[in-house]
C-alpha positions as CSV (number, residue, x, y, z in Angstrom):
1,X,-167.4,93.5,-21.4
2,X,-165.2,92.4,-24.6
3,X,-165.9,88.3,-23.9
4,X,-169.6,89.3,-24.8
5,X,-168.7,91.1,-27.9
6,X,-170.0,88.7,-30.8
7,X,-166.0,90.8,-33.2
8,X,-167.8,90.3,-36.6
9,X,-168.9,91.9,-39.6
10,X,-170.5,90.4,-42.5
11,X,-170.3,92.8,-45.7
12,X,-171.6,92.4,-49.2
13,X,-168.9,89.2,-49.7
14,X,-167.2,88.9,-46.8
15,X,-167.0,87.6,-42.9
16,X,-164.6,88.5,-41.0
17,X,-164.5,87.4,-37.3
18,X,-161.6,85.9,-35.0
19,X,-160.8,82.8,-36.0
20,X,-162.1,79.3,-34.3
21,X,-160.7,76.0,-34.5
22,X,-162.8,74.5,-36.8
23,X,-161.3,76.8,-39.1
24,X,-158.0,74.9,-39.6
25,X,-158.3,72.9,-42.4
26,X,-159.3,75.9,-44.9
27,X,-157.0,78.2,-43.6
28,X,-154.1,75.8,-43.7
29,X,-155.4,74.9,-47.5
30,X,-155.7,78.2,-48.4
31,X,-151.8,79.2,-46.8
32,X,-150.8,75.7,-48.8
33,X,-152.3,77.3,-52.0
34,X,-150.4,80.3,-52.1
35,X,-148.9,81.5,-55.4
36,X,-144.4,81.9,-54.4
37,X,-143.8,85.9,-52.9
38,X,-144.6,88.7,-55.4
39,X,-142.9,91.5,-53.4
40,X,-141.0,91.6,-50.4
41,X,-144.3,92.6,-48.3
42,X,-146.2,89.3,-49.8
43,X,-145.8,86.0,-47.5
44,X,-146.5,84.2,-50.4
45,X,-145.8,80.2,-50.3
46,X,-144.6,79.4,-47.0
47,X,-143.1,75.2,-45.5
48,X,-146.7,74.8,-43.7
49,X,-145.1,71.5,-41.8
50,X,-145.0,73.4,-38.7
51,X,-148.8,74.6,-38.8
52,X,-150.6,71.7,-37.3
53,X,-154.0,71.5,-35.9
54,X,-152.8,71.3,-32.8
55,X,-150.6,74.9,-33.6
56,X,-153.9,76.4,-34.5
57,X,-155.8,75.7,-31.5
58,X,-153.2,77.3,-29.6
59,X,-152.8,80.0,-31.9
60,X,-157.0,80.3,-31.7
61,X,-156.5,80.2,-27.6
62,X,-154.3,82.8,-27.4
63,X,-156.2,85.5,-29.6
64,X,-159.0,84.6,-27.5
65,X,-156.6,85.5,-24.5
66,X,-155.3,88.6,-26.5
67,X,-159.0,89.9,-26.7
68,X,-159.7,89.3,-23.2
69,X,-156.8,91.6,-21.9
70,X,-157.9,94.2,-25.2
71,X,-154.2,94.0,-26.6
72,X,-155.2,92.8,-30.3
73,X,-157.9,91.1,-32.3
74,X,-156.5,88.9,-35.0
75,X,-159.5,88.2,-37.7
76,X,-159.8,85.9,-40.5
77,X,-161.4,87.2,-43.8
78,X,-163.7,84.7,-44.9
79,X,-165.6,84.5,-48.1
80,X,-169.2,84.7,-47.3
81,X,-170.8,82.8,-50.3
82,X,-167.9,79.5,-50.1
83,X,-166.3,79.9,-46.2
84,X,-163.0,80.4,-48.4
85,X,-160.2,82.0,-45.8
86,X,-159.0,84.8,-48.3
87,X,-156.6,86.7,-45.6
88,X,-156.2,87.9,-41.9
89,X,-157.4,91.8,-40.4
90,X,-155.6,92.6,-37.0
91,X,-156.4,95.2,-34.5
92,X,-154.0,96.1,-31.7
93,X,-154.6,98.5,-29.0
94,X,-152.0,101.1,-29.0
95,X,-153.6,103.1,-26.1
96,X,-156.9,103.7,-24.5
97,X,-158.2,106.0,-21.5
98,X,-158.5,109.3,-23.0
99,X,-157.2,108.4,-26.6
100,X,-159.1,105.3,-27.6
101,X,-155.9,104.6,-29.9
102,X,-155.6,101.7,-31.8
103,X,-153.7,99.6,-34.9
104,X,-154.8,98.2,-38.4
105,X,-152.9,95.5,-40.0
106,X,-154.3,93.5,-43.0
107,X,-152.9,90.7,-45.2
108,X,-154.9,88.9,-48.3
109,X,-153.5,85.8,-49.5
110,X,-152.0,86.5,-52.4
111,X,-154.5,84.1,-54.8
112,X,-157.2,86.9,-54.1
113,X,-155.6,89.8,-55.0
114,X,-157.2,92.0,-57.5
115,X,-160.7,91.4,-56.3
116,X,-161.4,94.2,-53.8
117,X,-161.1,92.1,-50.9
118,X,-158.6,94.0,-49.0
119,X,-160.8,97.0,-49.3
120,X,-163.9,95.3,-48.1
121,X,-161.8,93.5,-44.9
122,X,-160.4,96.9,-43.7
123,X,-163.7,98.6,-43.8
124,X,-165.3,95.9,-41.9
125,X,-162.6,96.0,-39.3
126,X,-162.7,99.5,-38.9
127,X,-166.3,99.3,-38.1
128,X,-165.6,96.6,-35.9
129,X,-162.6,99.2,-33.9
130,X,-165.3,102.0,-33.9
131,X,-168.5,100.8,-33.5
132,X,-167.9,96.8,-31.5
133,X,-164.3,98.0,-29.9
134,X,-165.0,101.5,-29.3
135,X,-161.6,102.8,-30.6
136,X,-161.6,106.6,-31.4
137,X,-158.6,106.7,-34.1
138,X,-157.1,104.0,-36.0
139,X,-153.4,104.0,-37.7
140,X,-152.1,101.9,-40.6
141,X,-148.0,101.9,-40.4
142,X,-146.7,101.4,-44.0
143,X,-143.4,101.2,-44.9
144,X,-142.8,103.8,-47.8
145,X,-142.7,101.7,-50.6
146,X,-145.3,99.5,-50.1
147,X,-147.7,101.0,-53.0
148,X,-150.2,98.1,-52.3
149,X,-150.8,98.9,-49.0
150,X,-151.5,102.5,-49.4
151,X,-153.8,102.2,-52.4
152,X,-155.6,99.6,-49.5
153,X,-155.3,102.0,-47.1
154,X,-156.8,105.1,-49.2
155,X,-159.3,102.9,-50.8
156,X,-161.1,102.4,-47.4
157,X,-161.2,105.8,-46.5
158,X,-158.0,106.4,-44.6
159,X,-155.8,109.6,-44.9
160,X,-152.5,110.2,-45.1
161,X,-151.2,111.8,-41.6
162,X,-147.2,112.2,-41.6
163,X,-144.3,110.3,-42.2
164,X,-142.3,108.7,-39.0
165,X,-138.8,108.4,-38.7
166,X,-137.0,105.2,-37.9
167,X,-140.4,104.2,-36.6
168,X,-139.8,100.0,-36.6
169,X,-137.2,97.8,-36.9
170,X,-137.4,95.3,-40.2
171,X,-135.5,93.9,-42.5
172,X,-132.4,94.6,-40.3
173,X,-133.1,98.3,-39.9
174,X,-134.8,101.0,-38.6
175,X,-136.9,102.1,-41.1
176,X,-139.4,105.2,-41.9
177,X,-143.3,104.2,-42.4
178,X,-146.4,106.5,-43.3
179,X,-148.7,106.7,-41.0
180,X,-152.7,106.5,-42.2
181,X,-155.3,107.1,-40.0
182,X,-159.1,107.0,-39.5
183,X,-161.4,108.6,-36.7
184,X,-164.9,107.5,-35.6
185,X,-167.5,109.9,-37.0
């Protein structure tokens, strides 16, 4: 059922849609373009010598594989009026059967900050989880200072749930995130 699913949304300025491998060159230039790291949560200006075309088709091949198994759906946010690659949407499944459980995960490249893009790519996943993927709850983990990511979060309509303890190991820790969440209406 999922390899039929067409996994896109086009909203009033954006696409987003699992990535193909025509898409290389503009998402490599848009990575290359990157302002240096603002905060310890921004990517920022990454060594892009490892990324080759070649990389990307692979990388492309196996988020096709992780959508046919229904593990996660890595999406590239694209502008709609230019094809610009602004930043990346991921879904994982967490669990399904009864609980139709899944993961949000969003990243804009830090060039298009400040332009309600983030907002627009989370709401356009989300109805991709409910309405394409079927998903009955979606969580955002966010570490507990990451301000940016839950004025994201709130902006497209999810609600603060609880706070989890020593929930995932970064930055050489275990360390506590909020957890938002959204249901399907």
């Amino acid at each position: 059922m999922l390899r039929t699913l067409k996994l896109e949304e086009i909203t009033e300025r954006l696409v987003v849609r699992p990535y193909l491998t025509n898409d290389y060159q503009n998402w490599y230039k848009q990575y290359l373009n990157c302002d240096p790291a603002r905060n310890k949560y921004d990517e920022g200006k990454i060594d892009m010598s490892d990324y080759t075309s070649v990389w990307f088709d692979e990388m492309v091949n196996k988020n096709q594989q992780l959508i046919e198994k229904d593990e996660a759906y890595i999406l590239g946010v694209f502008r709609k009026e230019d094809g610009v690659h602004v930043g990346v949407v991921d879904l994982s499944t967490l669990m399904r059967n009864e609980f139709q459980w899944g993961r949000i995960g969003y990243t804009i490249l830090n060039p298009y900050w400040g332009k309600g893009y983030g907002r627009e790519a989370v709401k356009a996943a989300l109805k991709i989880a409910f309405i394409q993927l079927g998903y009955h709850r979606i969580e955002a983990h966010i570490s507990m200072d990451n301000t940016a990511s839950i004025k994201l979060a709130e902006s497209a309509g999810m609600e603060f749930e609880c706070v989890r303890r020593a929930f995932i190991f970064e930055f050489g820790e275990w360390t506590d995130h909020l957890v938002y969440f959204c249901n399907a209406t």
